[in-house]
N, C-alpha and C positions, 0 to 999 in steps of 0.2 A: 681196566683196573679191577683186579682178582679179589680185593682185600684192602687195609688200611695198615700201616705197622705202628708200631710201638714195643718199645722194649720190655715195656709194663704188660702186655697185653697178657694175661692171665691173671692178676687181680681182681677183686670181689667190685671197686669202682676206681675207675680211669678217666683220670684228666688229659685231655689233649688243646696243645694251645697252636701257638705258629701257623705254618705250614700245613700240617695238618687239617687244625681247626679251620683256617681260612678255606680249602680245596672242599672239605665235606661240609660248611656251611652255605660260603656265599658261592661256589661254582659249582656244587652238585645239591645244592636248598635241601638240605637235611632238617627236619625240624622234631619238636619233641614228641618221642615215641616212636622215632624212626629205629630200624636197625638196618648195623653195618657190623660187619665181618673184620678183626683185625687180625695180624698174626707178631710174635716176638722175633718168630725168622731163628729161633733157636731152636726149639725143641718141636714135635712133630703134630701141635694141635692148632686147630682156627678155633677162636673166641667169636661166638657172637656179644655184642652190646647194645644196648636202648638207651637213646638220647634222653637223660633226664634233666638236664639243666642245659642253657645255650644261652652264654652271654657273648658281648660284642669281641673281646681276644680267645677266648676259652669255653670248653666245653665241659660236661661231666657225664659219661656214661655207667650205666650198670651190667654187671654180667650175666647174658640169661641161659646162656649154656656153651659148652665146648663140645670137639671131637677130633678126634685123631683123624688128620688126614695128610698122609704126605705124599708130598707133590714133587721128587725130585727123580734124576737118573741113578735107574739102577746100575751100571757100570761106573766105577769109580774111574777119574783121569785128572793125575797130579801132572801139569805145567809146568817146566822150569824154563822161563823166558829171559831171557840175556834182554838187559833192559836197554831200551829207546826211547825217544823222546815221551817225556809221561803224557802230553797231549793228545800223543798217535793213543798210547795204552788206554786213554782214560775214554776217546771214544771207540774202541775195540772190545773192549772188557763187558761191555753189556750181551755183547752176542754170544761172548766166552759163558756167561752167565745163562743165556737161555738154551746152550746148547746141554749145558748139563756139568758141564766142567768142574771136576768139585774138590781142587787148590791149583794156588798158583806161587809157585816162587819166584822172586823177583832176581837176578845173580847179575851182578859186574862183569863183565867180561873185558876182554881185551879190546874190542873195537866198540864199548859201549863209553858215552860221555860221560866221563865221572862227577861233571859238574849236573848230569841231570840227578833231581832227587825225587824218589817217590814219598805222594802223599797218599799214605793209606785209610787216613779218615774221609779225603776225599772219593777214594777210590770208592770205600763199603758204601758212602753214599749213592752215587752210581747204581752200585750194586745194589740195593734196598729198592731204587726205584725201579729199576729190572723185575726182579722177583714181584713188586708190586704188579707191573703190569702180564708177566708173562704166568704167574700163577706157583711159582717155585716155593718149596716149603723153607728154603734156606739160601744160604748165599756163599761164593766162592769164600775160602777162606785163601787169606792173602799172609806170606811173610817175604823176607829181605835174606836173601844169602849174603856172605860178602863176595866169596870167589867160585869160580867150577870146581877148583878141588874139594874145595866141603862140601859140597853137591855131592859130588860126582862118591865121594868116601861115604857118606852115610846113606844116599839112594844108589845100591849097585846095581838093578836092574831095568837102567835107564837106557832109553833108546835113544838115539841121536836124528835128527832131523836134518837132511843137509843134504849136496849132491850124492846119488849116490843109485845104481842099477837095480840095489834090493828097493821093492815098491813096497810104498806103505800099508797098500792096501790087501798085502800078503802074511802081514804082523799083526795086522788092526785087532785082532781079536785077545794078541797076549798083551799089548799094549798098556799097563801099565802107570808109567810115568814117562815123558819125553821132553825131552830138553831143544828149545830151539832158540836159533843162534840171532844174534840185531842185526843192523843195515850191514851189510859187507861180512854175513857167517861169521865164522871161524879163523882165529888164526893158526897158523902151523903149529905153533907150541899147543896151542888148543885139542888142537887135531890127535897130538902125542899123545894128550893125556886122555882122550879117551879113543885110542886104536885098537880096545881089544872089547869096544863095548859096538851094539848093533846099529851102523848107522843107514839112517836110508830116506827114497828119497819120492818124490812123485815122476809120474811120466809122464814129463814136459820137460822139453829144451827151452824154456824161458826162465827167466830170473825173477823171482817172486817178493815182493818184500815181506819183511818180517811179518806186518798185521796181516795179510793176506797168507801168507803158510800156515798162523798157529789156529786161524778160523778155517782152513781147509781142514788142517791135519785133524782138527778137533773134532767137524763134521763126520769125516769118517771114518773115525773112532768110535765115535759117539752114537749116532744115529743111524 
């Protein structure tokens, strides 16, 4: 644990109740006068705080000082992920988070289950406890396309992830934004609509499922 979060966490004095309060009272025995480190996960400083009140649900800290410190990948890499079952996503997404990854689109596709729905309050959750433990100044930022083709029209210099002889690790560097396909790729019409954009692939003749490609492709991109 890097830090504590709070949405507040730059204010002059910070109440923390729940969650929270329970983890830095009763299972890590904070008591008055202690300090701990929070951050808002928005903007680029750590707050420290001194425990000045500690009752049985809730807390009351004061602010003794801040500083810019940011903790994130310098390489920017936008995700557009054809979505799968949100279970698989919701436990994937933390790794996506500590690799550096910094958005994710979520896109319908043709062999994706339209009766799955993403929950993205759930999701940033995830993600807040991520960044807590791995040290990150901020967190993926998540949205919902409806289809590839809105995608695919306002992000034109998107890469395609998919079978394919061009290796990824020959692009890694312009990389961008990449779009990767749910259980069972692309369909044909899919295929059409993006045949004039870069697709490519890793070297290996085996079949990868979706969470294990966008955590590969990520790595090395990324790191």
């Amino acid at each position: 644990m890097q830090f504590s979060y709070s949405k507040l966490a730059g204010k002059q004095s910070l109440e923390i109740s729940l969650d929270t309060h329970k983890h830095l009272i009763k299972v890590r025995r904070h008591k008055i006068k202690d300090e701990v480190y929070f951050r808002n996960l928005v903007d680029d400083y750590i707050y420290l705080y001194e425990f000045i009140k500690i009752s049985k649900n809730s807390s009351i800290l004061s602010l003794k000082n801040s500083k810019k410190l940011i903790c994130k990948n310098k390489k920017k890499l936008h995700l557009a992920w054809c979505i799968i079952d949100p279970k698989i996503i919701e436990k994937s997404i933390a790794s996506l988070n500590e690799l550096g990854v910094d958005k994710i689109t979520f896109i319908y596709c043709q062999y994706s289950q339209h009766n799955f729905k993403i929950n993205l309050e759930k999701l940033n959750k995830i993600l807040i406890n991520s960044s807590i433990q791995c040290g990150r100044s901020n967190i993926i930022t998540l949205e919902i396309c409806k289809s590839l083709e809105e995608f695919l029209e306002i992000n034109e210099n998107t890469y395609i992830l998919d079978f394919s002889k061009n290796n990824i690790d020959d692009k890694k560097d312009e990389i961008k934004t990449l779009l990767i396909g749910c259980e069972g790729g692309f369909s044909s019409n899919e295929k059409n609509i993006f045949k004039n954009s870069q697709v490519l692939g890793f070297e290996t003749n085996l079949i990868l499922k979706s969470k294990t490609a966008i955590v590969c492709a990520s790595s090395k991109i990324l790191l």
